[in-house]
C-alpha positions in Angstrom: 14.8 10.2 -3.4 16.8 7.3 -2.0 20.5 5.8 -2.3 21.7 2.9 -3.5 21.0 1.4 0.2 18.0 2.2 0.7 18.2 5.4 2.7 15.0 7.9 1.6 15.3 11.3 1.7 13.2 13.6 1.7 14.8 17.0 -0.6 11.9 19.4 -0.1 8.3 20.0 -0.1 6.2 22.1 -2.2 2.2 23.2 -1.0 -0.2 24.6 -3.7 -3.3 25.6 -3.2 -6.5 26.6 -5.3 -4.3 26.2 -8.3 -5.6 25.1 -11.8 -3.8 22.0 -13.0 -1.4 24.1 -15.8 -0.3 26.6 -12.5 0.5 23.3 -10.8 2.5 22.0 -13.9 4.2 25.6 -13.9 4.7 25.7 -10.1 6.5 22.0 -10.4 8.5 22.5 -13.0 9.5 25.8 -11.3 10.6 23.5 -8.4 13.3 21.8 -10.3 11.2 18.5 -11.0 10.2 17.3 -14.7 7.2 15.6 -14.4 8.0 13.9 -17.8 11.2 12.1 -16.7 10.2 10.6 -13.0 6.9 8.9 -11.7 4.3 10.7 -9.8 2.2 9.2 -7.3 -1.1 11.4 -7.0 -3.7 11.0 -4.3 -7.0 9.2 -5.5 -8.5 12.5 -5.2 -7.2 13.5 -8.6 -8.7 10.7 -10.2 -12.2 11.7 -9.0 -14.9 14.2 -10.4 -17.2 16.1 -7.5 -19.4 13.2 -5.9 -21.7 13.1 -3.1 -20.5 11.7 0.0 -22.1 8.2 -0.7 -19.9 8.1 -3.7 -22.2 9.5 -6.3 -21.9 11.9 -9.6 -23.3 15.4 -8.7 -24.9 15.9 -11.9 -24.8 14.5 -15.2 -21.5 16.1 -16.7 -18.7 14.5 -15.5 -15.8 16.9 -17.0 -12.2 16.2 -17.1 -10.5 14.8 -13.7 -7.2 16.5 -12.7 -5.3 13.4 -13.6 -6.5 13.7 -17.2 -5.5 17.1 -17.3 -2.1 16.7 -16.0 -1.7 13.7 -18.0 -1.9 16.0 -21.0 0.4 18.1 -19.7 2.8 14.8 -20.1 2.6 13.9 -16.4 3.3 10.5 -15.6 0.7 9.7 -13.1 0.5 6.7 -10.7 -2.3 6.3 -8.1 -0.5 6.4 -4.5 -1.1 3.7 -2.6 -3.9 5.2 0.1 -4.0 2.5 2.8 -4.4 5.0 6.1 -3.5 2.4 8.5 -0.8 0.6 6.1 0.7 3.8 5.2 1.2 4.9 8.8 2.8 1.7 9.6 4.8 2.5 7.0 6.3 5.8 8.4 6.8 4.1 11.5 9.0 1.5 10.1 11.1 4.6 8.3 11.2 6.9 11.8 12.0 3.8 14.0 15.1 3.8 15.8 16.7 0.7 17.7 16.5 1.9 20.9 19.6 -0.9 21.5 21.6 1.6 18.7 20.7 4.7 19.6 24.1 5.8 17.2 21.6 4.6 14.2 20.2 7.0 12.2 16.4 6.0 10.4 15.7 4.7 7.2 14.0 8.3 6.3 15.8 11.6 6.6 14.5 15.5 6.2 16.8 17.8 4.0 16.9 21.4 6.2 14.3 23.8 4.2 11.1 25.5 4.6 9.2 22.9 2.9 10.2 20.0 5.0 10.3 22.4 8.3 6.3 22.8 7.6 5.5 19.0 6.9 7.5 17.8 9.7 5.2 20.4 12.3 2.4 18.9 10.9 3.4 15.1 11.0 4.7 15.9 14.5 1.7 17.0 15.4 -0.8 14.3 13.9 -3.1 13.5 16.6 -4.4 9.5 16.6 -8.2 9.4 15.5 -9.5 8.4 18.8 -12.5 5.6 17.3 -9.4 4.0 15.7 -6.4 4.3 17.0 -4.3 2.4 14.7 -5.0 5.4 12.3 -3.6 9.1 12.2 -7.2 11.8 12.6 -8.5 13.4 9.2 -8.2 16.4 9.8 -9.8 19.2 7.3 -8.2 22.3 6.5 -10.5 25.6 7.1 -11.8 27.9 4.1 -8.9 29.9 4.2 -6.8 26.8 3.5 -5.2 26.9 7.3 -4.6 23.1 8.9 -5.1 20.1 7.4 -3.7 17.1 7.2 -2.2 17.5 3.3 1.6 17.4 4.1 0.7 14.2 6.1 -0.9 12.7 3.2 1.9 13.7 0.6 4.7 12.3 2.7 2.6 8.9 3.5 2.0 8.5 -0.5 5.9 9.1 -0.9 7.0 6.4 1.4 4.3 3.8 0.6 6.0 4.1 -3.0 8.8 2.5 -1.3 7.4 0.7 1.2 10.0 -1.6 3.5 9.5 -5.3 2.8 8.8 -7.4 5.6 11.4 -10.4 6.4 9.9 -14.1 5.4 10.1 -16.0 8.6 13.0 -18.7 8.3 11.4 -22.5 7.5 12.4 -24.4 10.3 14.4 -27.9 9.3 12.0 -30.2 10.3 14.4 -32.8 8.6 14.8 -36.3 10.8 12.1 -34.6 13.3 9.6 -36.9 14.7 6.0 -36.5 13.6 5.1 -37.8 17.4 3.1 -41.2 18.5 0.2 -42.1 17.7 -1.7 -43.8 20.9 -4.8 -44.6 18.9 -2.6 -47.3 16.9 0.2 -47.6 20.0 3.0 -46.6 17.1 5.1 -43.8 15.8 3.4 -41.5 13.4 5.1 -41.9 10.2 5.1 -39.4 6.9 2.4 -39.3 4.3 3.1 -40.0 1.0 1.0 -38.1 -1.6 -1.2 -41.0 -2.8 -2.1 -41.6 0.8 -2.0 -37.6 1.2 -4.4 -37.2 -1.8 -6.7 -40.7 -0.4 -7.4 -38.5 3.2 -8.5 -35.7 1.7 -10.7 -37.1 -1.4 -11.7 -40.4 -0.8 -11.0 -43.4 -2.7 -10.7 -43.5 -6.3 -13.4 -43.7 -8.2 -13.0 -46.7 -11.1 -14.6 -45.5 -14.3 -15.2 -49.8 -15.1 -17.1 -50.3 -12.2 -20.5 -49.5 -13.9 -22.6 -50.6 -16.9 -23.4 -47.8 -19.1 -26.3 -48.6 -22.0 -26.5 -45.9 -25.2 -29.9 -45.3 -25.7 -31.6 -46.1 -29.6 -33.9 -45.0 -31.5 -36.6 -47.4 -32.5 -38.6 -46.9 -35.3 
């Protein structure tokens, strides 16, 4: 959730795991979060059916996604934005702190529960995937469900909902600025209008007069 300046805070987190999508529903609601009244942004993962790792159908009947099934359920589903490398950037824009005010606190704060205890150990912890740097390491949980990388993910979908908008550069006033000299011609350069803009980069007009045209006619 976030204030009316912008600060995001993070209330809690809830894990789940090897639930069917109605124990989810259940689990949430449980939580204190109607999935009904407030946008959730789901992992592409729920959108998927079981394909092979070169992206195709195992077998010929697709079934339900878990979207569709929680979207029955009256979920109001929006694909998270996935980016790895965006989405870190992201984070790092919400922990920074100005090292020139220290007294600062960051765009992104941790409520004190169990939850958030967990997915901070495991962002903390996030080693950087050493073939590309500029991205946190996938990391797989075991079959018993231990490690992972899922708080990670959830907290990087979170934040990219929100993501901090980058500052536009200010347009510099090039107003009464000289455009230089031209030593080719031994004079100042001077501004192009847009007829002599449009001339440079097409050419001269073409005059539609300039040629004969003949209609051809059927003789008998």
């Amino acid at each position: 959730m976030s204030d009316e300046d912008g600060q995001v805070y993070g209330r809690d987190s809830l894990s789940s795991r090897l639930d069917l999508p109605h124990q989810i529903d259940a689990k949430v609601k449980a939580f204190g979060i109607n999935p009904k009244q407030i946008d959730i942004y789901a992992g592409p993962d729920v959108w998927r059916t079981r394909v092979t790792e070169k992206g195709k159908i195992a077998g010929q009947f697709e079934g339900p996604t878990v979207a569709e099934q929680l979207q029955v359920l009256g979920w109001r589903l929006i694909p998270a934005a996935d980016a790895r490398v965006a989405g870190l950037n992201n984070m790092r824009h919400y922990f920074h702190v100005d090292p020139k005010r220290p007294e600062t606190r960051p765009r992104f704060l941790w409520m004190d529960t169990p939850g958030n205890k967990a997915t901070l150990t495991q962002v903390a912890r996030m080693p950087l995937d050493p073939k590309k740097p500029e991205d946190a390491l996938k990391v797989d949980a075991d079959a018993a469900g231990r490690g992972g990388d899922d708080h990670y993910d959830r907290l990087r979908y979170g934040l990219m909902a929100r993501p901090i908008s980058a500052v536009p550069p200010k347009a510099e006033d090039r107003q009464g600025q000289s455009m230089g000299y031209d030593y080719e011609k031994q004079e100042p350069r001077q501004r192009e209008t847009g007829e002599q803009a449009l001339q440079r980069l097409i050419g001269d007009p073409v005059d539609a007069r300039a040629g004969r045209y003949r209609v051809p006619v059927r003789r008998g």
